[in-house]
OpenMM code with the backbone's topology and positions (N, CA, C; nanometers):
from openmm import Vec3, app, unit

residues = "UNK UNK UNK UNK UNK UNK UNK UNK UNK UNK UNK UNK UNK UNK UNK UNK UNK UNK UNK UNK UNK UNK UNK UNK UNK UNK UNK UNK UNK UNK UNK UNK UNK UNK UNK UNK UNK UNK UNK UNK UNK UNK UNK UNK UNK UNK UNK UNK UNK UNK UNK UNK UNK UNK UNK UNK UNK UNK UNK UNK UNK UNK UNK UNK UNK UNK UNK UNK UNK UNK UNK UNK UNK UNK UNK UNK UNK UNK UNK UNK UNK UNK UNK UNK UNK UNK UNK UNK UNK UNK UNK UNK UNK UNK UNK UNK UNK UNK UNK UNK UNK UNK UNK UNK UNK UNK UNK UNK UNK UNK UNK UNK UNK UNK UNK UNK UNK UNK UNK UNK UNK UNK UNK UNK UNK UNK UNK UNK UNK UNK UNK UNK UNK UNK UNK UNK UNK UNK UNK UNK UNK UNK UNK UNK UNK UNK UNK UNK UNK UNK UNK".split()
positions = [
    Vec3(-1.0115, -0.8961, 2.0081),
    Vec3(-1.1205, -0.8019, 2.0188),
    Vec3(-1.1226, -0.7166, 1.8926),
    Vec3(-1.2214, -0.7153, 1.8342),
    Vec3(-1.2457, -0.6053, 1.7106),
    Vec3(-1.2329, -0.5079, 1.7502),
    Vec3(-1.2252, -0.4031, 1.6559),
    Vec3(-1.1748, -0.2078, 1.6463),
    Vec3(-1.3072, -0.2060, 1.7304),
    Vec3(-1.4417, -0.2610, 1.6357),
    Vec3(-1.5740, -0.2129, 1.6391),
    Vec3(-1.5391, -0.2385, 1.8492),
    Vec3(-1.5422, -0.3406, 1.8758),
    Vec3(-1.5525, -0.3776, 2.0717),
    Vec3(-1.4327, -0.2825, 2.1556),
    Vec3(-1.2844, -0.2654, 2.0624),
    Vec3(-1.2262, -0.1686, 2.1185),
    Vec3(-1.2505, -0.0142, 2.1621),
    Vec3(-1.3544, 0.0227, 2.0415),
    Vec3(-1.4042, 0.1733, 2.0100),
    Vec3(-1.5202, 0.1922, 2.1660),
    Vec3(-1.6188, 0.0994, 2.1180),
    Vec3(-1.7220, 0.0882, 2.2526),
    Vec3(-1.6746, 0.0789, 2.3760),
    Vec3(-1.5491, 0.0022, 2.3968),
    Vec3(-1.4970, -0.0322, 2.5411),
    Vec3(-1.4641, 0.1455, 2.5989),
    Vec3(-1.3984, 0.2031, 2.4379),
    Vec3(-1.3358, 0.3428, 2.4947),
    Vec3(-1.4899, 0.4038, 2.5800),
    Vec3(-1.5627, 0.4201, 2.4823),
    Vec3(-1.6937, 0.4622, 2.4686),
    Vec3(-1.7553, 0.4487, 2.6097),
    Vec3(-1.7585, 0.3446, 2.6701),
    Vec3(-1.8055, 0.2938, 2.8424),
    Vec3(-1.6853, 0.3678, 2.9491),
    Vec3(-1.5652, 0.3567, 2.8592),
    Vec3(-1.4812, 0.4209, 2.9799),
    Vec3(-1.4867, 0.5380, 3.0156),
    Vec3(-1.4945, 0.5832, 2.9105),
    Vec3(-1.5362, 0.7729, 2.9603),
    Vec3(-1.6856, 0.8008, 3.0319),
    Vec3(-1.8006, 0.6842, 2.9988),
    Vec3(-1.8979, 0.7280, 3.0349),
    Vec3(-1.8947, 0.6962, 3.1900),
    Vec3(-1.8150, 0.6246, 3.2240),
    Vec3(-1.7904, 0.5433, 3.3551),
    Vec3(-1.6905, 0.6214, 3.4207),
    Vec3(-1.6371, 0.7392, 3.3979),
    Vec3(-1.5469, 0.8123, 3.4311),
    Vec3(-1.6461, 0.9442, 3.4883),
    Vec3(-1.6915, 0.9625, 3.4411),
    Vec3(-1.8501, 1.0755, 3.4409),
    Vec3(-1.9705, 1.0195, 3.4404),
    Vec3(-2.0012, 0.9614, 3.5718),
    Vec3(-2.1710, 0.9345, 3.6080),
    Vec3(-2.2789, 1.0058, 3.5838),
    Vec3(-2.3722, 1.0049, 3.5519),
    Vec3(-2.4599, 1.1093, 3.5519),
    Vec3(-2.4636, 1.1958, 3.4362),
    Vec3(-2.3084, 1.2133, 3.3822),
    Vec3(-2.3014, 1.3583, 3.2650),
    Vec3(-2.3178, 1.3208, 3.1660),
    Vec3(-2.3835, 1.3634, 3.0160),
    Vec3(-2.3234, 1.3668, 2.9200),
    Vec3(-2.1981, 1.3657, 2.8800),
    Vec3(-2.1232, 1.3132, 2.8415),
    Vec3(-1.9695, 1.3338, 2.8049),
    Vec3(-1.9602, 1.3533, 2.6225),
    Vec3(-1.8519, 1.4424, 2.6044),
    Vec3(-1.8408, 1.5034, 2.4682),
    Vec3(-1.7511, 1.3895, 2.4085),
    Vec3(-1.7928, 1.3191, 2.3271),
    Vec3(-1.7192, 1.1751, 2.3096),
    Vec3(-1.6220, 1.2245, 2.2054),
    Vec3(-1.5745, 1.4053, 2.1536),
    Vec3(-1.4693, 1.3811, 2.0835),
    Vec3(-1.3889, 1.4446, 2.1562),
    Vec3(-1.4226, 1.4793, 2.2643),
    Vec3(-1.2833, 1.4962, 2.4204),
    Vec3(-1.2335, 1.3800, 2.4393),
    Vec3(-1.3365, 1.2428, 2.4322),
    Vec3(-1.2706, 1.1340, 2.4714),
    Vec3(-1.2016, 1.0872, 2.3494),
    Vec3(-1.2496, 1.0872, 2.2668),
    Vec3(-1.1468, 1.0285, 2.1591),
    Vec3(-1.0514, 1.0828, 2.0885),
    Vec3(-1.0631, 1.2384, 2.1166),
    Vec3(-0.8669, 1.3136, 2.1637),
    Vec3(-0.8069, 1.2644, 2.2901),
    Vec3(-0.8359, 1.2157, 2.3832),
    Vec3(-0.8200, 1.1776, 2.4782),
    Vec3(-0.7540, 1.0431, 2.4628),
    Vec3(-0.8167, 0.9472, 2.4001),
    Vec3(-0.7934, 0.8239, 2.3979),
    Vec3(-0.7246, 0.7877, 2.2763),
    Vec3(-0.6780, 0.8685, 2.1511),
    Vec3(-0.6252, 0.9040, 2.0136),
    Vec3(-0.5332, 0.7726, 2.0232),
    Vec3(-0.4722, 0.7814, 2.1005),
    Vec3(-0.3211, 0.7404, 2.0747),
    Vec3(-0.3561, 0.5681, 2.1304),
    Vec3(-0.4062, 0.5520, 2.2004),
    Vec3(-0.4733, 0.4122, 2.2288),
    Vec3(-0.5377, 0.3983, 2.1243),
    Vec3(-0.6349, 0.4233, 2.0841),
    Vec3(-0.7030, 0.3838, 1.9884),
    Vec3(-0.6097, 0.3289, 1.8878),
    Vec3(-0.5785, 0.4774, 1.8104),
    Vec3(-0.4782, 0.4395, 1.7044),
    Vec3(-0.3819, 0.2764, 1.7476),
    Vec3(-0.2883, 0.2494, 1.8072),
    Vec3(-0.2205, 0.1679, 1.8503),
    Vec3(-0.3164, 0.0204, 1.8271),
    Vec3(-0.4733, 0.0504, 1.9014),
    Vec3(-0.5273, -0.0745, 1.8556),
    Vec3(-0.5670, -0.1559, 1.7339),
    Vec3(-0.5966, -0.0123, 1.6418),
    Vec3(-0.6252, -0.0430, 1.5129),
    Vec3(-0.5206, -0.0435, 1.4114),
    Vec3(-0.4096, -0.0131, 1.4508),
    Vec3(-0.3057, -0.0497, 1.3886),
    Vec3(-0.2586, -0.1804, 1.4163),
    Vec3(-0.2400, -0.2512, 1.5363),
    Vec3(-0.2523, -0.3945, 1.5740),
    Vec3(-0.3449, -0.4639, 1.5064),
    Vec3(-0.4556, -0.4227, 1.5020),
    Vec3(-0.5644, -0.5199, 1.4533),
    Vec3(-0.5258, -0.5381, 1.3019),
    Vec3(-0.5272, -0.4226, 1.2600),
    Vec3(-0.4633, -0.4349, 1.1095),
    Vec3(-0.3985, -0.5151, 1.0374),
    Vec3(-0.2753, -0.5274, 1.1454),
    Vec3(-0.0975, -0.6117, 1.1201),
    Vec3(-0.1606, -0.7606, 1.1424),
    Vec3(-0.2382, -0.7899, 1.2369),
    Vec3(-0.2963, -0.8873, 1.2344),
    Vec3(-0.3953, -0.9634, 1.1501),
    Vec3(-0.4412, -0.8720, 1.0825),
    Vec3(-0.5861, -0.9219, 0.9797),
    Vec3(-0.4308, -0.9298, 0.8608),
    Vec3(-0.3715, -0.8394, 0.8052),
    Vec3(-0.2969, -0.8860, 0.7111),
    Vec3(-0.2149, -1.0162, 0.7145),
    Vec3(-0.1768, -1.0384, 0.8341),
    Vec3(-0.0545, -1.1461, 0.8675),
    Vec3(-0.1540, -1.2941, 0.8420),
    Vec3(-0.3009, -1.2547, 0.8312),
    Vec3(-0.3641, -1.3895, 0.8681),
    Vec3(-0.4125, -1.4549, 0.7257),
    Vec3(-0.3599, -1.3285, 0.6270),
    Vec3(-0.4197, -1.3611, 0.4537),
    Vec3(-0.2264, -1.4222, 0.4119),
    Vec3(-0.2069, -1.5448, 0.3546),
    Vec3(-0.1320, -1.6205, 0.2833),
    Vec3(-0.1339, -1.5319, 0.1201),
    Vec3(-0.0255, -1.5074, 0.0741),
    Vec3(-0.0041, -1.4350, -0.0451),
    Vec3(-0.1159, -1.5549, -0.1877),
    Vec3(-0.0705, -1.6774, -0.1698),
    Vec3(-0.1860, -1.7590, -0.2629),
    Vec3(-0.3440, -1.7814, -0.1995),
    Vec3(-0.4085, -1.7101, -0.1150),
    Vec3(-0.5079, -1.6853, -0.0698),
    Vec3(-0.6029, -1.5864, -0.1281),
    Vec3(-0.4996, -1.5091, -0.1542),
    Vec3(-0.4888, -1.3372, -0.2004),
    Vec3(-0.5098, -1.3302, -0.3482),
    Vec3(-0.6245, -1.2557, -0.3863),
    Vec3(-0.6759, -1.2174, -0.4876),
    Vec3(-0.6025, -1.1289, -0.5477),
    Vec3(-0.5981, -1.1202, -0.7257),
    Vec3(-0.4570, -0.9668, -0.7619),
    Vec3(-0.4931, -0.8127, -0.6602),
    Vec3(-0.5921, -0.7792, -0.6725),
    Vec3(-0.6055, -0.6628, -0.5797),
    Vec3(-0.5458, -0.6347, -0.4331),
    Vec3(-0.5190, -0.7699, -0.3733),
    Vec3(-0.4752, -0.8077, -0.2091),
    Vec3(-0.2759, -0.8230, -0.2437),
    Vec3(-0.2900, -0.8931, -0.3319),
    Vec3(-0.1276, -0.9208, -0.3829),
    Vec3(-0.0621, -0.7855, -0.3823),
    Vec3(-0.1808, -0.6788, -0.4902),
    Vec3(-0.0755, -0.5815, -0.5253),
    Vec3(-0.0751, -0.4872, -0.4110),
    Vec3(-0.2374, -0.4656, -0.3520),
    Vec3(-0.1810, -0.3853, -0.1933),
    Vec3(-0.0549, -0.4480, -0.1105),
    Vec3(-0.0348, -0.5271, -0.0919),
    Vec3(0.0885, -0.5866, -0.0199),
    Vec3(0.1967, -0.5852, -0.0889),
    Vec3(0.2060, -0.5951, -0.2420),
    Vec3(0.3568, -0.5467, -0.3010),
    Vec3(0.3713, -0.3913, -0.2527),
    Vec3(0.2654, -0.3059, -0.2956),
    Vec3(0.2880, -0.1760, -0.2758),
    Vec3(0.3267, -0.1671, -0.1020),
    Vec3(0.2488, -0.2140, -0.0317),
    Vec3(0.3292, -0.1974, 0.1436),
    Vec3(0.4050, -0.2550, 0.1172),
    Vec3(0.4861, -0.3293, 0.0336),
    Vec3(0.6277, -0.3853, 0.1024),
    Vec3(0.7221, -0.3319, -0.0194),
    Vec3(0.6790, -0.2372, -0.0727),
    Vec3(0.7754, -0.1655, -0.1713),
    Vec3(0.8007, 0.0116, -0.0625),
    Vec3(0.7136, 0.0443, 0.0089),
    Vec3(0.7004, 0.1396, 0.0953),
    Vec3(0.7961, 0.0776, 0.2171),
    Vec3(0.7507, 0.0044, 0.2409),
    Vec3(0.8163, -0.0280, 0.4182),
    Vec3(1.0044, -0.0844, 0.4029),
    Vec3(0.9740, -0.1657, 0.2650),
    Vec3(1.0839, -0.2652, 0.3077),
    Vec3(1.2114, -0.1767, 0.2095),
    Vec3(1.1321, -0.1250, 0.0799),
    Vec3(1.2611, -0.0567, -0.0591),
    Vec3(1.2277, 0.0964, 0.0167),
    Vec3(1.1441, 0.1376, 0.0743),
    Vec3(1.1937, 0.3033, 0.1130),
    Vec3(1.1281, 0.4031, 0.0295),
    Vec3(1.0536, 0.3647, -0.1066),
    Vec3(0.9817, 0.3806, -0.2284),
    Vec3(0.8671, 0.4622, -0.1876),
    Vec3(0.8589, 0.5979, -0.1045),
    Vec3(0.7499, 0.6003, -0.0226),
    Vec3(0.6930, 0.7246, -0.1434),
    Vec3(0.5665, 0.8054, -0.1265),
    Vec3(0.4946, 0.8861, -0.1815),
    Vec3(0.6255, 0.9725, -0.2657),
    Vec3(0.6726, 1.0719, -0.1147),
    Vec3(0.7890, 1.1403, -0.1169),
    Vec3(0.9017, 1.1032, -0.2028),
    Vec3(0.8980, 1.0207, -0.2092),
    Vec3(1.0222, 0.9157, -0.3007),
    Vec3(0.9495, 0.9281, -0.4389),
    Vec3(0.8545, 0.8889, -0.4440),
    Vec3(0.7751, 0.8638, -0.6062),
    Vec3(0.7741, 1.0117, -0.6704),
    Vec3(0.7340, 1.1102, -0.5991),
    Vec3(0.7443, 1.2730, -0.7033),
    Vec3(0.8169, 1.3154, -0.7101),
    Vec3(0.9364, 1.2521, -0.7132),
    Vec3(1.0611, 1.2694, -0.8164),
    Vec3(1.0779, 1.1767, -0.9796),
    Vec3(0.9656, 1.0737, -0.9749),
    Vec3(0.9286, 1.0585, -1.1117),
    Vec3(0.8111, 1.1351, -1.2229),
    Vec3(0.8725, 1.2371, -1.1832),
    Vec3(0.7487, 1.3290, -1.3060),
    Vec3(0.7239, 1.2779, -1.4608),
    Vec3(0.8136, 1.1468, -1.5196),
    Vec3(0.8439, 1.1519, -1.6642),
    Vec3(0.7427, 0.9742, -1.7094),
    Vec3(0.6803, 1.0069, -1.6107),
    Vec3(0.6209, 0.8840, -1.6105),
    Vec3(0.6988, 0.7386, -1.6088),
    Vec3(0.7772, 0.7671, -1.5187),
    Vec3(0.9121, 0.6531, -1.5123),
    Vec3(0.8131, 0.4828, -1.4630),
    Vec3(0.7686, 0.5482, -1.3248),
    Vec3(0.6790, 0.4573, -1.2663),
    Vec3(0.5449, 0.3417, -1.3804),
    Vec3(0.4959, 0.4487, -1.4608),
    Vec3(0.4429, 0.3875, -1.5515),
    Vec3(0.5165, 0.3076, -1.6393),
    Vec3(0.6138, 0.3300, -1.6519),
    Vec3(0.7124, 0.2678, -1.7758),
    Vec3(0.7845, 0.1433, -1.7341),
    Vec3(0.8032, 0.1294, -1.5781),
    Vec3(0.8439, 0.0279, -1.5070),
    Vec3(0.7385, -0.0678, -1.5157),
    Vec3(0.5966, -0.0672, -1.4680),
    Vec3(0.4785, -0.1207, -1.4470),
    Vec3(0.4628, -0.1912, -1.5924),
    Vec3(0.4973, -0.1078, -1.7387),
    Vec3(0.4515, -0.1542, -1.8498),
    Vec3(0.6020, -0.2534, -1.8964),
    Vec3(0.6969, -0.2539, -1.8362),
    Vec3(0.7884, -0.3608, -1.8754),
    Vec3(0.7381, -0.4818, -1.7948),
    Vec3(0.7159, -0.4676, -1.6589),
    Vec3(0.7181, -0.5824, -1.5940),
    Vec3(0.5566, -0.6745, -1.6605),
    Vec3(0.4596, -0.5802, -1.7252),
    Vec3(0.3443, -0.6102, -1.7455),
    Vec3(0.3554, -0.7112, -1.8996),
    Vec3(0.4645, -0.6759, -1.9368),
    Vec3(0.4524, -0.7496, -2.1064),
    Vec3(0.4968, -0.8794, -2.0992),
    Vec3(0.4409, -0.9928, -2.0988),
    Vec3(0.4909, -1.1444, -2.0968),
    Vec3(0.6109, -1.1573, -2.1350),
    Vec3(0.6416, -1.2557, -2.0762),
    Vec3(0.8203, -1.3353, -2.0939),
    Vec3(0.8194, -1.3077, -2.2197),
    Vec3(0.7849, -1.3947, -2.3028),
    Vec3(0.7428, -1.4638, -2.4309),
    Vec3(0.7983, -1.3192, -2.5678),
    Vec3(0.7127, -1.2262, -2.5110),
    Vec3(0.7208, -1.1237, -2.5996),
    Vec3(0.8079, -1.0334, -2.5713),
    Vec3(0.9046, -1.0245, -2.4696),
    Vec3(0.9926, -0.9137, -2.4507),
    Vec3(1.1021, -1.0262, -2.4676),
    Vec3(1.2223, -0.8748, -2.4916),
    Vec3(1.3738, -0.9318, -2.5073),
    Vec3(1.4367, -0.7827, -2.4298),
    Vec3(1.5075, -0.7959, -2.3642),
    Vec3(1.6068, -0.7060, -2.3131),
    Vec3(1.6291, -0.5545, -2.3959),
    Vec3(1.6816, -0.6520, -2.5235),
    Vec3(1.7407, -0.5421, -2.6704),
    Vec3(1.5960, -0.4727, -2.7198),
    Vec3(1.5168, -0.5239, -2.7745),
    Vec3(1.4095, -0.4993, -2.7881),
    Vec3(1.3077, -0.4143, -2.7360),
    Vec3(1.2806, -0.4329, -2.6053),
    Vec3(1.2113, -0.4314, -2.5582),
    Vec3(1.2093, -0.3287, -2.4405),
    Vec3(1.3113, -0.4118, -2.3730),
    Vec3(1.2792, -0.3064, -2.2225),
    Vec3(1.4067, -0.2255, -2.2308),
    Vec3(1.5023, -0.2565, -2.2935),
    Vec3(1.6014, -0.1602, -2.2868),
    Vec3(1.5881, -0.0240, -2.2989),
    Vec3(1.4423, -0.0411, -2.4246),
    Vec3(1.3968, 0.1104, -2.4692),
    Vec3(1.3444, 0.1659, -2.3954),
    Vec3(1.2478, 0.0784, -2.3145),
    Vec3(1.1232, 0.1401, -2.2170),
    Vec3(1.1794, 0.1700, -2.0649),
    Vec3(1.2772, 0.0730, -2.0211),
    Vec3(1.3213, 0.0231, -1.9048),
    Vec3(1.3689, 0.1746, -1.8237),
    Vec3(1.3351, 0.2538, -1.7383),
    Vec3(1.3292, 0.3810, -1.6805),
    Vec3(1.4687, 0.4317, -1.6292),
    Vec3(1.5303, 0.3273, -1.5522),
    Vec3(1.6134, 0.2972, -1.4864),
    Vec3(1.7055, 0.2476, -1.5043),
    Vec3(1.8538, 0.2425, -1.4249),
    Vec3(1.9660, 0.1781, -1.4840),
    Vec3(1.9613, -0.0415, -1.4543),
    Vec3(2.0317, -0.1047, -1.5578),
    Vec3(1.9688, -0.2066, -1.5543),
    Vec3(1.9343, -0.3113, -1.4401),
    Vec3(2.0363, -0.2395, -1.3457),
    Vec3(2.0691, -0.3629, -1.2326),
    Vec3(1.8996, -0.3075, -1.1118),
    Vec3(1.8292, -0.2475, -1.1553),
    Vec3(1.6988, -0.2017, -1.0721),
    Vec3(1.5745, -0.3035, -1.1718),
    Vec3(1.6258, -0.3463, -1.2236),
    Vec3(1.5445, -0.4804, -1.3032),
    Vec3(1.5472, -0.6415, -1.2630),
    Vec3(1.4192, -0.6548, -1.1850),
    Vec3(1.4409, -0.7240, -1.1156),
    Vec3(1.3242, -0.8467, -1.1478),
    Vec3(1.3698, -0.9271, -1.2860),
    Vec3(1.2517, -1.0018, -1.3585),
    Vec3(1.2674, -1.1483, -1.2820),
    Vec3(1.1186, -1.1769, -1.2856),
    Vec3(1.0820, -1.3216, -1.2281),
    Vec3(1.0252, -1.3738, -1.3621),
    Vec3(1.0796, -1.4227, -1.4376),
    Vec3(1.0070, -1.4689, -1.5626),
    Vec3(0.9301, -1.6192, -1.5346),
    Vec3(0.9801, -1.6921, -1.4390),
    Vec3(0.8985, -1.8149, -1.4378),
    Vec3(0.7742, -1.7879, -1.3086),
    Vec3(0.7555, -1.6872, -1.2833),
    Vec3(0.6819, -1.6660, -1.1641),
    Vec3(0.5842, -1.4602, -1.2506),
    Vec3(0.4799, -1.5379, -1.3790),
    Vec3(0.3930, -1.4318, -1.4091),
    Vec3(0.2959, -1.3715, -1.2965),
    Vec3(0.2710, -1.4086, -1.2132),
    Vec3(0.1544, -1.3574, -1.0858),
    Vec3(0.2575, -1.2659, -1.0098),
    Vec3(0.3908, -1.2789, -1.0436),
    Vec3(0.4418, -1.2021, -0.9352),
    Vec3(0.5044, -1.0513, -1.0107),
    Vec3(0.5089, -1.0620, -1.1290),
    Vec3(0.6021, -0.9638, -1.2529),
    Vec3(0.4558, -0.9019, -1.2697),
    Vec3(0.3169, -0.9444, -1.2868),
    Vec3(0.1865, -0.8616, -1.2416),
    Vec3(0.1859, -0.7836, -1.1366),
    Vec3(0.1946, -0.8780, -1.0104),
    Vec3(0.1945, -0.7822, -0.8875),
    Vec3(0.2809, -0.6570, -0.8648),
    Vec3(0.3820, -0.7101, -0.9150),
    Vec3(0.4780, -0.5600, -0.9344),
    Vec3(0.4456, -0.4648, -1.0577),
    Vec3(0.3444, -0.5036, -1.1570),
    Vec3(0.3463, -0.4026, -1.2313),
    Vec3(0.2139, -0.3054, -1.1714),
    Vec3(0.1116, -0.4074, -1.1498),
    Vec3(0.0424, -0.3149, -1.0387),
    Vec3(0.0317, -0.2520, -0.9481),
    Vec3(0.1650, -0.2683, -0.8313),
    Vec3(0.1990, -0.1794, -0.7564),
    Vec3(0.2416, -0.0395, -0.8060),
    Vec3(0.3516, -0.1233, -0.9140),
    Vec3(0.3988, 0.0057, -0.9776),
    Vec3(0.2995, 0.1459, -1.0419),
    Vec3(0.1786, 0.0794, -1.1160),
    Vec3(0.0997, 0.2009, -1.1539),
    Vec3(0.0575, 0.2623, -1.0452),
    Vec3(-0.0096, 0.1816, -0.9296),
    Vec3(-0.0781, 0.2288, -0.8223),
    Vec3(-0.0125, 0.3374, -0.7201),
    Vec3(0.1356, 0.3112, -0.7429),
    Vec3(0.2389, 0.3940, -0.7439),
    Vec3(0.2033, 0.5203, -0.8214),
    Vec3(0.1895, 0.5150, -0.9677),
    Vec3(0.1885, 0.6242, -1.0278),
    Vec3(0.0423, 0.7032, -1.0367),
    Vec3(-0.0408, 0.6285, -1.0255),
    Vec3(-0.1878, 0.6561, -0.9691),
    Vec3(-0.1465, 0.7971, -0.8171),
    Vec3(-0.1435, 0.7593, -0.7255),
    Vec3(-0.1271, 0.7885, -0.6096),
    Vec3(-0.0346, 0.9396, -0.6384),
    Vec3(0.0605, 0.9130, -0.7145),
    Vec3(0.1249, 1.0205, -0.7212),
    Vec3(0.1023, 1.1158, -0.8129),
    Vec3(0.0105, 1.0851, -0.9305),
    Vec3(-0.0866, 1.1754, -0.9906),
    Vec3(-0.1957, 1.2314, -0.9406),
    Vec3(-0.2176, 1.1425, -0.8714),
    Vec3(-0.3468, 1.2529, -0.7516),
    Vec3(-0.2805, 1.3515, -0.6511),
    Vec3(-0.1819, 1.3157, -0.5793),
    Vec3(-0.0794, 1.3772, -0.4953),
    Vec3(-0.0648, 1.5090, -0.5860),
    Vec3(-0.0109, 1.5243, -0.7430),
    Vec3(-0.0051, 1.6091, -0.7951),
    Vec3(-0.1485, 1.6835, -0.8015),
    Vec3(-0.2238, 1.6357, -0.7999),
    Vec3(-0.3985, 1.6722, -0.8438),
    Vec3(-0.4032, 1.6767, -0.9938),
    Vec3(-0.2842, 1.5995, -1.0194),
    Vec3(-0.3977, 1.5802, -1.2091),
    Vec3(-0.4677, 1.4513, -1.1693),
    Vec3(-0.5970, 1.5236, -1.2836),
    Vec3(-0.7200, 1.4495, -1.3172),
    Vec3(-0.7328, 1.3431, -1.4259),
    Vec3(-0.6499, 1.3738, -1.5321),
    Vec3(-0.6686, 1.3023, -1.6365),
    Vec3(-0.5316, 1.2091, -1.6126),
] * unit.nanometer
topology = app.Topology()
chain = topology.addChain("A")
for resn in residues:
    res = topology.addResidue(resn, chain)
    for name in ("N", "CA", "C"):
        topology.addAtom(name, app.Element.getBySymbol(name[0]), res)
């Protein structure tokens, strides 16, 4: 059943609860909050579970790195504004520079934010060293607004 058929079902139940009355439908949907919520969070887990990661367009990839850098590494908002130094960006721009052109010494050692063993390169797998660099900004996105800078 869709949110949209779950929402209406609420919608009939309250009116079917009160014959005759008008009913204030945001009594019912403080009322019904916690059902609701529960359904559309189901429906959710379900519409995601039903998209295959090679199905998934970069925009779908990197929302799902970012939920599974939140749910599964612990990496949550709260966690991220403790990188004020633009760490997050600096992670995103190592994982973002092709195999080809980076070297350890070179390269990311300088940029690399973190101590080395939090480096976690897929060099024969580029769609996936993307997806993590896009989480990663979207990471730092999120937490620049959190701050309320604009620029």
């Amino acid at each position: 059943m869709s949110f949209k058929e779950q929402l209406n079902r609420l919608k009939e139940a309250a009116l079917m609860r009160q014959p005759g009355r008008r009913v204030d439908l945001a009594l019912v949907y403080r009322k019904d909050l916690t059902e609701l919520i529960y359904h559309f969070d189901r429906l959710d887990q379900e519409e995601r579970a039903r998209y295959k990661p090679e199905e998934l367009k970069g925009t779908g990839l990197i929302f799902r790195e970012r939920q599974r850098q939140i749910e599964q590494e612990g990496w949550t908002e709260e966690h991220d504004q403790e990188h004020r130094k633009g760490e997050l960006a600096l992670a995103a721009a190592c994982y973002a520079i092709p195999t080809e052109k980076r070297t350890w010494y070179c390269i990311i050692e300088k940029l690399w934010p973190w101590s080395n063993n939090w480096w976690k390169s897929t060099p024969n797998d580029r769609i996936r060293e993307l997806t993590k660099a896009g989480a990663l900004i979207a990471a730092e996105i999120d937490r620049l607004i959190s701050e309320g800078e604009k620029s």
